[in-house]
C-alpha positions, -999 to +999 in steps of 0.1 A: +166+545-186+202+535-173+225+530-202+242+491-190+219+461-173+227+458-142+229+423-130+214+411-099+238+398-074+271+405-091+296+401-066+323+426-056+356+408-061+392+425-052+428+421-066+437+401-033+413+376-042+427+371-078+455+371-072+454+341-044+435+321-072+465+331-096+492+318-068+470+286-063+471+281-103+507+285-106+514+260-073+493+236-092+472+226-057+444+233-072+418+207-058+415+206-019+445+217+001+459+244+023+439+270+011+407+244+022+421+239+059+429+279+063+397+288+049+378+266+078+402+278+104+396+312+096+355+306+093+351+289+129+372+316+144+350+343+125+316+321+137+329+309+170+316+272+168+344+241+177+340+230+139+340+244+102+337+219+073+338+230+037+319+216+010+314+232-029+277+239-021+254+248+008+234+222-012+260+198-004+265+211+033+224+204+033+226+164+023+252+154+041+240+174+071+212+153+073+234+116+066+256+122+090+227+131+115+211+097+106+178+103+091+165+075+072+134+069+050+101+076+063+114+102+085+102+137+085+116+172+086+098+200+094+110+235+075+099+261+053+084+265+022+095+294+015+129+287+005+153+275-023+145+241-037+177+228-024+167+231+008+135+205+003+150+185-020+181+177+005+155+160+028+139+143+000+173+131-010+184+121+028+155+096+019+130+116+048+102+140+039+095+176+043+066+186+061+056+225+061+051+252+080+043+287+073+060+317+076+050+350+097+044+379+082+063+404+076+091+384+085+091+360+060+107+330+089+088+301+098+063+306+121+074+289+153+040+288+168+027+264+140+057+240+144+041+212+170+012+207+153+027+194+128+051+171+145+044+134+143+063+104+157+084+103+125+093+137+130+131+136+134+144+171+128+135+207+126+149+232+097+143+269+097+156+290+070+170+328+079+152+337+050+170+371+034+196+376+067+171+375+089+172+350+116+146+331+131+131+330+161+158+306+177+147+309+217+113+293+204+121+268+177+150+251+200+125+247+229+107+230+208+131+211+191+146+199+229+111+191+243+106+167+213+142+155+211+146+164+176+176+178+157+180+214+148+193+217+113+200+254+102+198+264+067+216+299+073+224+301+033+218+337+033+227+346+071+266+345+073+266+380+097+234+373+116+232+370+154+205+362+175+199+375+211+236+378+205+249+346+196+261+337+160+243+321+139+261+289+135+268+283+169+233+280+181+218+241+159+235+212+160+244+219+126+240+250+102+251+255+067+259+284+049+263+292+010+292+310-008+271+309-040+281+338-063+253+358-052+259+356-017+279+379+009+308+358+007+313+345-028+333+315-039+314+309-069+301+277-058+307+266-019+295+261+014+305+254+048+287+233+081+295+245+115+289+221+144+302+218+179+300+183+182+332+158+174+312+130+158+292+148+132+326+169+123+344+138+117+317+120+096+313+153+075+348+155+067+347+120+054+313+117+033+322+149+020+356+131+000+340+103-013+343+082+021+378+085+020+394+081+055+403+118+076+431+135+060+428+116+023+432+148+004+468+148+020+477+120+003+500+135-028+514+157-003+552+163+001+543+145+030+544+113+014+518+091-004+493+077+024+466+049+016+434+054+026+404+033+033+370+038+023+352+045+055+310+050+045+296+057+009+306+092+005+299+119-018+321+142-041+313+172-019+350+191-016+357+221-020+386+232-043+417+256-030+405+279-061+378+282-040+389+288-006+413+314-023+381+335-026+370+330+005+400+336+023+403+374+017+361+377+006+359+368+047+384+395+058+359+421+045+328+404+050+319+435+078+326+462+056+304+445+029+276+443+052+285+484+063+278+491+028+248+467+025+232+484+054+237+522+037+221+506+007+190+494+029+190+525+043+183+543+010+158+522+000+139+522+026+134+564+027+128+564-013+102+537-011+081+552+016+051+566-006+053+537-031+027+506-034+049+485-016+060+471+021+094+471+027+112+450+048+107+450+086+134+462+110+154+438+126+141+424+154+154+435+193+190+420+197+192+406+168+217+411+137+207+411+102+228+399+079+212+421+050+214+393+020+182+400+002+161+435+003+123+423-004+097+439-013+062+431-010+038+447-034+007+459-026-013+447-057-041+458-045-029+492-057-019+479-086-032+478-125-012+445-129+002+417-111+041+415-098+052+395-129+043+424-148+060+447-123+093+429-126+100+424-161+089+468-165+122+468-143+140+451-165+127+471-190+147+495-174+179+480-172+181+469-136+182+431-132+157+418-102+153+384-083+120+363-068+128+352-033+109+330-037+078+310-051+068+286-028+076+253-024+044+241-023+036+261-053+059+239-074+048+209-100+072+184-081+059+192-048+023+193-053+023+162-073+045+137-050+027+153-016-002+167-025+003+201-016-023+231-026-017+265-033-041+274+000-022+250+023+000+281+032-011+311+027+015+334+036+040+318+018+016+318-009+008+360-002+046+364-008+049+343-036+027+366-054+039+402-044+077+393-034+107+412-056+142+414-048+161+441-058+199+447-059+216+445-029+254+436-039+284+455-019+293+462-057+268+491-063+279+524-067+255+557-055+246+558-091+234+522-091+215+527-065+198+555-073+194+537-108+177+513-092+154+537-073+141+556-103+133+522-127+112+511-091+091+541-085+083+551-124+074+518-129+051+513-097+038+551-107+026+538-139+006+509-129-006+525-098-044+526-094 
């Protein structure tokens, strides 16, 4: 058994990084600032869309996503469930309603054949998730979306590097938002971003995001001289923080190289897994680019003594910290209770709800953590194998 517990997710963070939070301590701009505005320029260049917007949470990026694109009560969104809760709950919160569809298999995606049945005349907008890096099938899902005239909202939390048919991610919705949660490839702690190529939307997010406050408010205690400011809609405190952006600054400059190292990781895996219980994940589809986030595997519990539960907390037994990506919407209290929802209703999702386990994936690891991680998953899956 390895000696330390090795913590799922831990991000890899460099001296450049600390010591760009350290200067923005010590110039006492330590809200939003310069740091904020270089941190966008820097992401749209590195994305390629006409506009980068900060926020401190893809959760944020989410909301205010869907205000500025105008849904109102009543309204419906159609996405996954098999996401993060903050993906649903941002619709529920835009006052509309999440409506389901289920994923393929193996990919995990939504399942873009099963998106027009389920499109109603309060249907307003369509959300796919890149679910682990991998991204969607975009071709299909924005056909849809423009024979309907409905919005494409992209939740691309965990697909910063992904391309599809070779276009970034980011560049291909009206609006996507990503997540610089600590776990992710880019880490600012807490954070998030919306890219968008049109004007309107930019401008609105920039102001809902700082309380309403008219464009350029957070200048205001500049040495450029106190400015008022007028309260334009009802915003939200949604800014991100220099301290912030002073992560993201440099964590972007090697966001490749992470996803090099990411991608040797993967490799590994994949080759010591082979004769386990277990799928691994798919291969990136043709002309596409995964952005490696989350390495999911499916158990085969059919070859099991035990169910995945069981599985997971023997690896922690071993030391090596794990992650469920995820259960199902539709499987939660909340969800089945205000929409009726039943575990059946999607049974994919609901397939990978049962078997799913993440393992550790972070730039971070050393050899030895990996191979760590590779013994504590095969003599576990050896001892409860049928």
């Amino acid at each position: 058994m390895r000696k330390n517990f090795l913590i799922f997710g831990s991000p890899k963070i460099e001296q450049e990084e600390i010591d760009e939070v350290v200067d923005s301590l010590r110039s006492g701009w330590i809200s939003t600032g310069p740091k904020v505005a270089k941190f966008e320029a820097l992401f749209k260049d590195y994305i390629g869309s006409k506009h980068a917007l900060s926020l401190n949470s893809c959760t944020a990026g989410l909301h205010v996503s869907m205000i500025v694109a105008g849904l109102k009560p009543n309204d419906e969104v159609i996405t996954t469930p098999m996401t993060f809760a903050a993906t649903g709950n941002s619709i529920i919160h835009s006052g509309a309603k999440p409506v389901f569809v289920d994923i393929n298999l193996p990919t995990m995606d939504i399942d873009p054949d099963k998106i027009e049945e389920k499109i109603t005349p309060r249907t307003k907008a369509i959300l796919p998730v890149h679910f682990a890096g991998r991204p969607c099938q975009m071709k299909k899902i924005k056909e849809i979306a423009e024979k309907h005239h409905l919005l494409l909202i992209e939740d691309a939390a965990h697909a910063l590097e992904a391309t599809y048919l070779g276009q970034k991610i980011g560049t291909i919705g009206d609006l996507t938002v990503f997540s610089f949660y600590v776990t992710k490839n880019l880490v600012t702690g807490e954070g998030g971003m919306i890219t968008t190529n049109n004007d309107t939307y930019a401008e609105k997010i920039q102001i809902y995001a700082l309380h309403g406050m008219s464009k350029g408010a957070w200048k205001r205690y500049s040495d450029e001289g106190f400015k008022h400011y007028h309260i334009i809609y009802p915003g939200f405190k949604y800014n991100m923080m220099d301290l912030q952006a002073a992560l993201g600054i440099h964590q972007l400059q090697r966001i490749e190289k992470y996803l090099m190292r990411r991608e040797q990781i993967w490799q590994h895996y994949d080759g010591a897994f082979k004769n386990l219980p277990l799928e691994t994940p798919p291969p990136p589809e043709e002309n596409t680019k995964h952005a490696r986030h989350l390495y999911t595997i499916l158990l085969r519990l059919e070859e099991l003594k035990t169910d995945r539960d069981t599985i997971q907390q023997s690896i922690y037994q071993e030391n090596i910290g794990t992650g469920i990506h995820f259960i199902s919407l539709h499987l939660h209290p909340y969800y089945q209770k205000t929409f009726g929802y039943k575990r059946d209703d999607f049974p994919n999702a609901t397939y990978v709800s049962e078997r799913t386990i993440s393992l550790p994936l972070s730039a971070k690891l050393t050899d030895e953590d990996v191979n760590d991680v590779v013994k504590a998953v095969t003599k576990v899956l050896k001892k409860y194998q049928k």
